[in-house]
C-alpha positions in Angstrom: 40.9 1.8 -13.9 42.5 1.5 -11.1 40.9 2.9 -7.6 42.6 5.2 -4.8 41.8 5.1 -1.7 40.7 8.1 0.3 42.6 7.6 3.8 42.8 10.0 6.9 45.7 11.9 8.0 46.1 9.4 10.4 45.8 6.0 8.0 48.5 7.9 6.1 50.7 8.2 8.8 50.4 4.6 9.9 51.0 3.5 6.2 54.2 5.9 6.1 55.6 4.0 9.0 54.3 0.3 8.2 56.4 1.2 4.2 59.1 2.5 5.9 59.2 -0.5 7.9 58.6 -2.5 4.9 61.4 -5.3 5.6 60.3 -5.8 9.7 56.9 -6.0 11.3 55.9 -2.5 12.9 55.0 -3.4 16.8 52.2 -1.2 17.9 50.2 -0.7 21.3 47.0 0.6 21.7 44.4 1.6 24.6 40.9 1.2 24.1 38.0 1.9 27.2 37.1 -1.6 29.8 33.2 -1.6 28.5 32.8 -5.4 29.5 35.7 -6.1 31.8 35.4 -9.8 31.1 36.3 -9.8 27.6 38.1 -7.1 25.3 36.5 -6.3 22.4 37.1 -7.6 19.0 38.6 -5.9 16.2 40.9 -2.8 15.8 40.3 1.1 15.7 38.4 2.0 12.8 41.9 3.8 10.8 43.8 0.4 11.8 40.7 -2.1 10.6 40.4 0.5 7.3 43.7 -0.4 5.9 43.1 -4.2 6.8 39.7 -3.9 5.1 41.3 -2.4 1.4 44.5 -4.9 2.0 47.4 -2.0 2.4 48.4 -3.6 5.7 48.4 -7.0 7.4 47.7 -7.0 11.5 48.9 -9.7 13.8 47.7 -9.1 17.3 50.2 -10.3 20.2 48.6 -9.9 23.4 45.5 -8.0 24.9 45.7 -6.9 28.7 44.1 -4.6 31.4 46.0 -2.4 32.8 46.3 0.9 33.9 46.5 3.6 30.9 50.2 3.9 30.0 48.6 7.4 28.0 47.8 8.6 31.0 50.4 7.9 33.1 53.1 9.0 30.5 50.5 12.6 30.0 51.2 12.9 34.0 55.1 12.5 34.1 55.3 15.1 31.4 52.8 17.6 33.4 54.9 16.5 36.8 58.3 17.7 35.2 58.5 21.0 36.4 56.9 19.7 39.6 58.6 19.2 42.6 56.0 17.8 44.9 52.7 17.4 42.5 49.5 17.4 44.5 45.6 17.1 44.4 45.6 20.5 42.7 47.7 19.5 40.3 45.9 16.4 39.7 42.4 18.3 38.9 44.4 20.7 36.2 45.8 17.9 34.4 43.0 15.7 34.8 40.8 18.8 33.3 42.9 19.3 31.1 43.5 15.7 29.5 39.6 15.4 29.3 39.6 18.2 27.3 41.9 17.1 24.9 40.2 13.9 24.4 36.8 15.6 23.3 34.0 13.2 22.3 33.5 9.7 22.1 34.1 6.2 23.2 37.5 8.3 24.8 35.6 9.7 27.5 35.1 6.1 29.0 39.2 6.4 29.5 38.9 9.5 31.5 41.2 9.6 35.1 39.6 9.6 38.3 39.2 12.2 40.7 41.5 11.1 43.8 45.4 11.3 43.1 47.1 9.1 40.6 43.9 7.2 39.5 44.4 6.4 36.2 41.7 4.4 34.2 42.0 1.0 34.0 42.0 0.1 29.8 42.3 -2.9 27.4 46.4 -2.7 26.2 46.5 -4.1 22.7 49.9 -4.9 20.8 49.7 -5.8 17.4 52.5 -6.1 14.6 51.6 -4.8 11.4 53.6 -4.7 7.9 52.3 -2.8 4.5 51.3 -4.9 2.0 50.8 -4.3 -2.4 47.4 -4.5 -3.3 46.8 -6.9 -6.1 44.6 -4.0 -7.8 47.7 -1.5 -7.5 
C-alpha cells in the first residue's frame, strides 16, 4: 500500500514550485535569527528538512552569510512608498507592526530595532532545491 504524505500548506507550495521547476534547480534564500554569531546553525526550516526527510526534494546549500534582513528591509520600502520623508514615527508603526505579524517563536529573535533603519542582523541561507519521485510512489 502505498503511503501519502500529510504536508502543510506551505510544503505544498514549495513542492508546486520545485515540480514546476522540475527540469532546473529552484534557487531559494532564507533568513533565520544570529543565536551564536560564530556559526549558523545546521539544517533547514522544519517544512524544507520535511520534504528532504520523506525524499520529495533534494537541497543543495550554496552559501550561508550574516547580513542585514533583506525581509525587513524589503517590508520597509513597501511601508515608505507613499512616504515622502519617513521618520522615527514611522519607524515605530512599522516596526510594531512587522512584530505583530511575525507572532511567536524563534521569529521574534529577527525583530528591528528601535532607532531608525535598524534592521536585525540574520543568517542569509541560499539553497537550490529540485523535486524528486519517491521510490515508494
Amino acid at each position: 500500500m502505498t503511503h501519502i504524505p500529510s504536508l502543510t500548506q506551505q510544503q505544498l507550495e514549495l513542492l508546486r514550485l520545485a515540480k514546476k521547476n522540475s527540469v532546473e534547480e529552484l534557487q531559494l534564500t532564507y533568513e533565520f535569527p544570529v543565536v551564536d554569531s560564530s556559526e549558523p546553525p545546521i539544517g533547514h526550516p522544519p517544512f524544507i528538512q520535511g520534504l528532504i526527510d520523506i525524499h520529495l526534494i533534494q537541497v543543495r546549500e550554496k552559501e550561508t552569510s550574516m547580513l542585514v534582513s533583506e525581509f525587513q528591509q524589503s517590508s520597509w520600502t513597501e511601508f515608505c512608498e507613499d512616504l515622502d520623508y519617513p521618520t522615527q514615527a514611522d519607524w515605530d508603526r512599522w516596526r510594531r507592526g512587522f512584530i505583530a505579524q511575525l507572532g511567536e517563536g524563534f521569529e521574534q529573535l529577527m525583530t528591528p530595532g528601535t532607532g531608525f533603519g535598524q534592521f536585525s542582523k540574520v543568517w542569509v541561507r541560499e539553497i537550490s532545491l529540485q523535486a524528486t519521485q519517491p521510490s515508494s510512489l
